[in-house]
C-alpha positions in Angstrom: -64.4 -105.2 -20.8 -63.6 -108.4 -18.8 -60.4 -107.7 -15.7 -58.4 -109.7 -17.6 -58.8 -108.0 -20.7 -58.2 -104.4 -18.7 -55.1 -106.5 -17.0 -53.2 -107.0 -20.6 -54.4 -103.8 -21.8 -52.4 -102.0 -18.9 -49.3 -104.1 -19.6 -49.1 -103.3 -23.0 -50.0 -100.0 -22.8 -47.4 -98.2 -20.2 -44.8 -100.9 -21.5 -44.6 -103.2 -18.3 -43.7 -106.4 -19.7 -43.7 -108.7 -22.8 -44.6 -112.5 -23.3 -41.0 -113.4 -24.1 -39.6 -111.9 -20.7 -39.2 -113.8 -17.4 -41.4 -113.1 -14.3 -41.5 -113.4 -10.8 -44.2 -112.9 -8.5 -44.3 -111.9 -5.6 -47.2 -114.3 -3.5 -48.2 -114.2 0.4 -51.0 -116.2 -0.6 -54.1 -113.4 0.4 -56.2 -112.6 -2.7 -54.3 -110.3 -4.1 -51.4 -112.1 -5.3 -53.9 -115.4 -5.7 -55.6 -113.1 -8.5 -52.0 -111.8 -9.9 -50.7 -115.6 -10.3 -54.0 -116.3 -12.5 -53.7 -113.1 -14.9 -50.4 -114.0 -15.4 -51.5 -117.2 -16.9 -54.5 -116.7 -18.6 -52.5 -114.2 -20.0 -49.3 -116.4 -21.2 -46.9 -115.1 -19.1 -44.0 -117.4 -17.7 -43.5 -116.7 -14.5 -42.0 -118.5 -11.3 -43.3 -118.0 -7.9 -41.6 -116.0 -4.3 -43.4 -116.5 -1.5 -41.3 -115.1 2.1 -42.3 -117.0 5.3 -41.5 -114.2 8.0 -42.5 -116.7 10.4 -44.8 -113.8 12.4 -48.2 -115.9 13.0 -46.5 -119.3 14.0 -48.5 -122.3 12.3 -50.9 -119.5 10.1 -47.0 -119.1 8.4 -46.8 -122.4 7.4 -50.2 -123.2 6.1 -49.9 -120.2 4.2 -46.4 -121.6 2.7 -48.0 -124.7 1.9 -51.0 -122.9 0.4 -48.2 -121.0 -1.8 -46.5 -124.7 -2.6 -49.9 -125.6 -3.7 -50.1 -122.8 -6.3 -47.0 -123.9 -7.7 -48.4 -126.9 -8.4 -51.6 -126.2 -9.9 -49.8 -123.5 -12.8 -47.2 -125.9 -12.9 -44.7 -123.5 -12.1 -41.2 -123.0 -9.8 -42.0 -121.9 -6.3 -39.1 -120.0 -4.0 -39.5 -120.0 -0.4 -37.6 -118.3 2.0 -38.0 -118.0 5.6 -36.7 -115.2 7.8 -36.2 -114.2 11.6 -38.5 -111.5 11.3 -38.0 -110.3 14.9 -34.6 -110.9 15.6 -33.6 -108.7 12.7 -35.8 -106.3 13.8 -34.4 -106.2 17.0 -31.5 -106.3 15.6 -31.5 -103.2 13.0 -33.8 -101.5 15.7 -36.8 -101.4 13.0 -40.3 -102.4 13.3 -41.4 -105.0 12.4 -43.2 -103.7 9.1 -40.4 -102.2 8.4 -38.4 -105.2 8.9 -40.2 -107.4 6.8 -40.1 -104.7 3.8 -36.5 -104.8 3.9 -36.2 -108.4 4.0 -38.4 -108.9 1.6 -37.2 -107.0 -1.3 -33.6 -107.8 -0.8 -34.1 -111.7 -1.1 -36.2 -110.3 -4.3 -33.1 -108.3 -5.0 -30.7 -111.5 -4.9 -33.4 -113.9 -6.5 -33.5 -111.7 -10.0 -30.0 -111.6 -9.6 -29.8 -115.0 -9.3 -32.3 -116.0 -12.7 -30.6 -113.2 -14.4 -27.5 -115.5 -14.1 -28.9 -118.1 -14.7 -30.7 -117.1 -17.8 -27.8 -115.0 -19.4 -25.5 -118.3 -19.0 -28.0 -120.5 -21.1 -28.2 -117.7 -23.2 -24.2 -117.5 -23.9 -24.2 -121.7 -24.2 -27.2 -121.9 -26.8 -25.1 -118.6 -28.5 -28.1 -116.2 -28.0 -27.0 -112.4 -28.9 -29.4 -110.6 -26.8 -27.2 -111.4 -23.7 -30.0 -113.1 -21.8 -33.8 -112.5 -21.4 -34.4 -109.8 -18.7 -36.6 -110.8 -15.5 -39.3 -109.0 -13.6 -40.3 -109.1 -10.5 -44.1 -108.6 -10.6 -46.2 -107.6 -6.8 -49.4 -107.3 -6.3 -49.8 -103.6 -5.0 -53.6 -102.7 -6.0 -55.6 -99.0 -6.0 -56.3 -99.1 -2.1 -52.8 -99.9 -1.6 -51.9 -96.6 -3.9 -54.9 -94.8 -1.9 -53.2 -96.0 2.0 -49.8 -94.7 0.7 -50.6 -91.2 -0.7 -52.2 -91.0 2.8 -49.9 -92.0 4.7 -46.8 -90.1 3.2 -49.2 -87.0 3.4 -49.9 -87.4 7.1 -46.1 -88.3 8.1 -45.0 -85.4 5.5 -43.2 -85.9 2.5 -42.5 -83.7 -0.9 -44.3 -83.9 -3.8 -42.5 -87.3 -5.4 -44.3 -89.2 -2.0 -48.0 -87.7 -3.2 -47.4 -89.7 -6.3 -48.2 -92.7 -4.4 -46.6 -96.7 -5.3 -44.6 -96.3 -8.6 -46.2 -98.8 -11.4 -42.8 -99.3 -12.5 -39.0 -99.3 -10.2 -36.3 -100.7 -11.8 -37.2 -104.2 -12.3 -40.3 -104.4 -9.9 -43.9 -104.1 -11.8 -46.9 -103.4 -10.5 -49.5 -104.9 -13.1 -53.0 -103.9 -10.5 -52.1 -100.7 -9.5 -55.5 -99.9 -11.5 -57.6 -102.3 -9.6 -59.5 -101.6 -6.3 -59.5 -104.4 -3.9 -63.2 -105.5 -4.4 -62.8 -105.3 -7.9 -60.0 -108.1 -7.3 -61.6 -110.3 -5.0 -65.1 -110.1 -7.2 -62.9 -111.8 -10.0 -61.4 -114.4 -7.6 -64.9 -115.6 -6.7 -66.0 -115.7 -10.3 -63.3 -117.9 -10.9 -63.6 -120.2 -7.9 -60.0 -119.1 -6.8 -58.9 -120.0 -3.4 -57.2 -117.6 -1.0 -55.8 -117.3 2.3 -56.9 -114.9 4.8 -54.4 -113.2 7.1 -56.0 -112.5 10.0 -53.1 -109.7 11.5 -54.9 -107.9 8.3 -58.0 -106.8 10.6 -55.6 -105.4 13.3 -55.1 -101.4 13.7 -51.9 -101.7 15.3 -49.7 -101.5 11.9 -49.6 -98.2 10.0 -51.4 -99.3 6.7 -53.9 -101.4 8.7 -54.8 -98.3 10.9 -55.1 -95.8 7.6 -57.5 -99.0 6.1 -59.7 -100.2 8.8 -60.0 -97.0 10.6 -59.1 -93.7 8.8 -60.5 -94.8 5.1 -63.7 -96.0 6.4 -65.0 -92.8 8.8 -63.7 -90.3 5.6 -65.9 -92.3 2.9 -68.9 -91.7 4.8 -68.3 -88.1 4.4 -67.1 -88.2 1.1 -68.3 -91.6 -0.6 -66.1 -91.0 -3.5 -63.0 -90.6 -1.8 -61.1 -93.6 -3.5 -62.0 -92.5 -6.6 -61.0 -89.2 -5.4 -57.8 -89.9 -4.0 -56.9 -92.0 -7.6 -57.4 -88.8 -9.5 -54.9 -87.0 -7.1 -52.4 -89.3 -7.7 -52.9 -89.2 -11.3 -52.9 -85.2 -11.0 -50.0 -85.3 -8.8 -47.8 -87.5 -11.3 -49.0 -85.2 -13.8 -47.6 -82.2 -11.9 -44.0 -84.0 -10.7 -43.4 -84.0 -14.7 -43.9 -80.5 -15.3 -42.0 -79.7 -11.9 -39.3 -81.8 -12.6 -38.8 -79.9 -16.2 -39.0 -76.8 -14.4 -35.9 -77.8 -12.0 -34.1 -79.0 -14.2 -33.6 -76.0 -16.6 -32.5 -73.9 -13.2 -30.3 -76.6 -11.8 -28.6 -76.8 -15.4 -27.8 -73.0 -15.4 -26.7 -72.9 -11.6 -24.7 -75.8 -10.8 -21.1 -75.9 -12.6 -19.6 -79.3 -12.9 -16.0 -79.1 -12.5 -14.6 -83.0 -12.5 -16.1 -85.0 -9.9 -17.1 -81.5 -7.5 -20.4 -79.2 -8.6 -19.7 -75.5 -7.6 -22.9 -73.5 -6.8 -22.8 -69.6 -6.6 -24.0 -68.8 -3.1 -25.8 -65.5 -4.1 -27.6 -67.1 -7.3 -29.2 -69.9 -5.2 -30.9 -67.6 -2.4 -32.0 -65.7 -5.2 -34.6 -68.1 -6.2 -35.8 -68.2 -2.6 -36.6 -72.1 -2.5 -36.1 -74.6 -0.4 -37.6 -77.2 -2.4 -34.7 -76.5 -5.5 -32.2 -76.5 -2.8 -33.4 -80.1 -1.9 -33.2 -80.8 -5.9 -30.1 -80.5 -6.3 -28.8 -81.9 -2.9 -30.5 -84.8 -3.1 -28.9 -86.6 -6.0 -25.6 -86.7 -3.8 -27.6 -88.6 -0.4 -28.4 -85.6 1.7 -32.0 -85.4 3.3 -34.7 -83.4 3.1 -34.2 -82.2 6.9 -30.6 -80.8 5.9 -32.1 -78.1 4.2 -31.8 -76.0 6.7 -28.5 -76.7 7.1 -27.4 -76.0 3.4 -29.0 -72.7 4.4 -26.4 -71.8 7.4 -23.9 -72.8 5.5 -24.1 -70.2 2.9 -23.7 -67.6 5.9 -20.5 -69.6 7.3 -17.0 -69.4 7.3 -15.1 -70.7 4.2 -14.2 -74.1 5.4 -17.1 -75.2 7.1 -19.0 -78.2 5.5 -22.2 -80.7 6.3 -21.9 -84.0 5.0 -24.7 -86.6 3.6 -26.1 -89.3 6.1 -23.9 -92.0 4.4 -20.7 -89.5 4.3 -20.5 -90.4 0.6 -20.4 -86.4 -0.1 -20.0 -83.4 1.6 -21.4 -80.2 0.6 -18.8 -77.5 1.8 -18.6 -73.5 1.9 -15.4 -72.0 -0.1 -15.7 -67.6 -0.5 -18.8 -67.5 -2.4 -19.4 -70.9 -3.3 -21.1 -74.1 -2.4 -19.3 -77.1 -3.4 -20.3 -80.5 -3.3 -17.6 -83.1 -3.7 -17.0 -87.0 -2.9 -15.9 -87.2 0.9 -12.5 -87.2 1.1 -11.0 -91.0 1.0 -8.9 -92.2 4.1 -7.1 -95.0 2.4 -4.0 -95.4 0.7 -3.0 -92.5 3.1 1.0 -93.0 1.8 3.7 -95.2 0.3 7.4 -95.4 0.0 9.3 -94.9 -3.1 12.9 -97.2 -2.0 15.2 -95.5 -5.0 15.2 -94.4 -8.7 13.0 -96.3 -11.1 8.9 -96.6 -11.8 6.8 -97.1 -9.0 3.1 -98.4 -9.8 0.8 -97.2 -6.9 -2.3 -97.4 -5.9 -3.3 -94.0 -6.8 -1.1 -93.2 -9.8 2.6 -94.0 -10.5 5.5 -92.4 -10.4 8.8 -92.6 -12.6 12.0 -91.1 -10.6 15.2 -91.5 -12.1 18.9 -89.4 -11.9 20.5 -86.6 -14.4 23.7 -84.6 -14.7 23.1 -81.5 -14.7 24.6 -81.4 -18.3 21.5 -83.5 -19.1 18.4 -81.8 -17.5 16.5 -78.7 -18.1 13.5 -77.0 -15.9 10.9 -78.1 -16.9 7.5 -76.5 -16.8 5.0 -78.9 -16.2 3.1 -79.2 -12.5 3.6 -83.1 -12.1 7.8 -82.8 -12.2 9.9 -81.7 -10.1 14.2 -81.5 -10.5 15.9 -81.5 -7.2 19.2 -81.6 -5.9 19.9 -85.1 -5.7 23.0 -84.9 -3.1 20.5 -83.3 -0.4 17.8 -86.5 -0.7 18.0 -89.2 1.3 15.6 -92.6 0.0 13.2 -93.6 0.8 10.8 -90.6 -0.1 7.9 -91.0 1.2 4.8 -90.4 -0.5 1.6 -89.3 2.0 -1.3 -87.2 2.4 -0.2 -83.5 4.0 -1.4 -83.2 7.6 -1.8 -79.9 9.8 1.2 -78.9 11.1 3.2 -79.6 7.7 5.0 -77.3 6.9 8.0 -76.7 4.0 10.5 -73.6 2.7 8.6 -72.7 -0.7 10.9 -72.4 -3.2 12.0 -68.5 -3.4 11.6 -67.9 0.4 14.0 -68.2 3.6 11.5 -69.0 5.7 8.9 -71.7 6.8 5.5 -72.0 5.4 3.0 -73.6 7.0 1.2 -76.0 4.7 -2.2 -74.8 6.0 -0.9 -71.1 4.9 0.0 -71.7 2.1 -2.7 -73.0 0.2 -4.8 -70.3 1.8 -2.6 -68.0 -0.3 -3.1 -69.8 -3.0 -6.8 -69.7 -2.8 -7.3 -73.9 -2.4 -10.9 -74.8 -1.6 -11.4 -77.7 1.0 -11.7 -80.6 -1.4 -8.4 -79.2 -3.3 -6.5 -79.4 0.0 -7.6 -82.8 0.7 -6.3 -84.1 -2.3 -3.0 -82.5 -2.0 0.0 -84.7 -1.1 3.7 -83.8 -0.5 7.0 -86.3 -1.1 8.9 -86.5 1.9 13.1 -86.9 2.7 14.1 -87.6 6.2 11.4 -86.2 7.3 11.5 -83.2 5.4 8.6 -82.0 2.8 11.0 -81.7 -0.4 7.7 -81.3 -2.9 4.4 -80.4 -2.4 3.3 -82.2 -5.2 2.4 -80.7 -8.3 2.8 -77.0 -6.8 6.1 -76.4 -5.3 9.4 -77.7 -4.2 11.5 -76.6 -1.2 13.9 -74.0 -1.5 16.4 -76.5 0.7 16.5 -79.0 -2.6 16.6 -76.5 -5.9 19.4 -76.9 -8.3 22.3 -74.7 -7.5 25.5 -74.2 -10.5 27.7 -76.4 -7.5 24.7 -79.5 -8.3 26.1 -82.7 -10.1 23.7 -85.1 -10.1 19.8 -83.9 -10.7 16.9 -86.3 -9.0 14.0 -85.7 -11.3 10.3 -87.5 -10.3 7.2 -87.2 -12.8 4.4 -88.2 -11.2 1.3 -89.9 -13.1 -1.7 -89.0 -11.0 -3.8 -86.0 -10.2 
């Protein structure tokens, strides 16, 4: 069976793409992506061509542009160039310059999909189309060595089982049609077919990572072991193979631990050290932006004080200890800390609304319902003022002669962390008059002397 017969084989067989979507692909020019472009079209495919100039290698850059340009022309297709500051964004983001080009590469991919998915969905919508546009692909032309370099690498720099799995034939909507392919299988079909290709010469340098693993590593381990390519292929194969049944297997335990309760997940503290695993603890953390180092963490935490929390790199969630529990909720949010409420009347606000408006006492009855609250309208002065409760708050809860302080308070009534942050108390003159949704102060109950009942019904959580 010819390459290009085992090349459309692939693709139809794990689903990549079909003849009737739009591609991309991704071309430096180097033999690789030279063989990718000419599958694609002996195959059918419509494509369009990205080619990034990091501008590294000075005039080598720009001859390899123009190569790319020259491409376009002979498959008659679009060709997108961009060029980047390599090293002044490296610099910049303190990143190496590998790294630095990875990142820039894939968002300009990132915005150029965007950009034909627009493109195509509003031709779609004008013709009337119903499938609300075609969807686009963004095909590289990451190859078996590749695969081999990375297994390697993650091995050797550590990693969990997901990283022994190697480059991911398909992410989203990047392919990767020649995972299956070794290099010399590709370059032995580029000089069948009289294909042209440019050579980069930074390739034969140890300095970079992958290069090192290639041109020093790779070679000294196959004279030991000559199969070792073919070895490290079936790992990855095994290792995929192994992640599915793993991934089963967590899942059923993370199901019957973790108890969703609206946007937090509780975690019994004694269930989870049961198992005796850090790799489940990372399962579940994970999802929510916390790293594989924080382990350890997570595991001090469960001997802490109620109260004490760690919170993911990006602070997007916070996993926090509460009596028994492990809770992980959305950080708390630090906008829209308060607002004023200027008189009787519905008030639209940016977390909820409220609705305040005036009774005799003829009129009103208590009622029993956590988001209302009847006061003694005579004792209230406007505006309220509606804010997040800060420490130091504190209020006379209704039924006692004394001050509270917040903070005591909702340790009597058993708040966890996340339920405190989200608490927020209407203020008169200064004085806490509701703490919303839980109790009023004793100052502004209803008393037989009242004649005129403030009532406010609040619309939010």
């Amino acid at each position: 069976m010819s390459l290009l017969q085992q090349f459309e084989q692939y693709i139809y067989r794990n689903h990549l793409f079909t003849n009737d979507q739009q591609l991309i692909l991704a071309v430096s020019g180097g033999v690789d992506s030279v063989v990718l472009v000419d599958l694609c079209a002996k195959s059918g495919y419509s494509f369009s061509i990205a080619h990034c100039n990091f501008q590294l290698r000075k005039e080598e850059s720009d001859a390899d542009e123009l190569f790319v340009q020259s491409l376009g022309k002979k498959y008659n297709v679009t060709v997108h160039v961009k060029k980047f500051d390599t090293v002044a964004f490296a610099f910049d983001q303190k990143l190496s310059i590998q790294e630095a080009a990875r990142v820039l590469r894939y968002e300009w991919f990132e915005e150029l999909v965007n950009s034909e998915l627009s493109i195509v969905n509003n031709h779609s919508r004008q013709t009337g189309a119903s499938d609300g546009g075609v969807p686009i692909h963004l095909l590289t032309a990451h190859h078996a060595d590749d695969n081999n370099e990375t297994l390697l690498m993650n091995f050797f720099r550590g990693t969990g089982l997901h990283g022994l799995t190697g480059i991911p034939m398909s992410y989203g909507h990047i392919k990767r049609p020649l995972l299956q392919f070794t290099k010399e299988e590709l370059i032995a079909y580029a000089q069948e077919n009289n294909l042209q290709w440019r050579e980069d010469a930074s390739n034969q340098s140890s300095k970079y990572t992958r290069n090192f693993f290639r041109n020093e590593i790779l070679p000294q381990v196959e004279k030991v072991y000559p199969q070792v390519k073919d070895n490290l292929q079936d790992n990855i194969n095994r290792f995929k193979e192994i992640e599915q049944l793993y991934k089963i297997s967590t899942q059923l335990i993370i199901k019957k631990l973790c108890r969703h309760k609206g946007a937090e997940v509780h975690i019994p503290i004694k269930q989870l050290l049961q198992y005796n695993n850090r790799a489940l603890i990372y399962e579940i953390i994970k999802e929510y932006g916390f790293a594989e180092k924080q382990i350890d963490e997570v595991l001090k935490l469960c001997n802490a004080e109620s109260g004490k929390f760690i919170d993911s790199p990006a602070f997007y969630y916070r996993i926090i200890k509460h009596r028994h529990w492990l809770l992980i909720a959305p950080s708390a949010d630090s906008s829209a800390q308060h607002f004023a409420i200027e008189g009787v009347g519905h008030w639209e606000l940016g977390i909820g609304n409220i609705q305040v408006k005036t009774l005799t006492n003829s009129q009103a009855s208590i009622p029993n319902a956590p988001n209302i609250a009847v006061l003694d309208a005579s004792k209230i002065e406007f505006p309220l003022l509606l804010r997040r409760w800060k420490q130091g708050d504190y209020f006379y809860p209704l039924g006692m002669k004394k001050k509270k302080k917040l903070a005591r308070f909702f340790i009597d009534q058993k708040l966890s962390k996340t339920q405190k942050e989200n608490v927020w108390v209407l203020e008169s003159n200064k004085k806490i008059i509701w703490v919303v949704g839980m109790r009023i102060d004793e100052r502004f109950k209803l008393l037989p002397a009242t004649q005129t009942i403030l009532q406010i019904e609040t619309g939010f959580e």
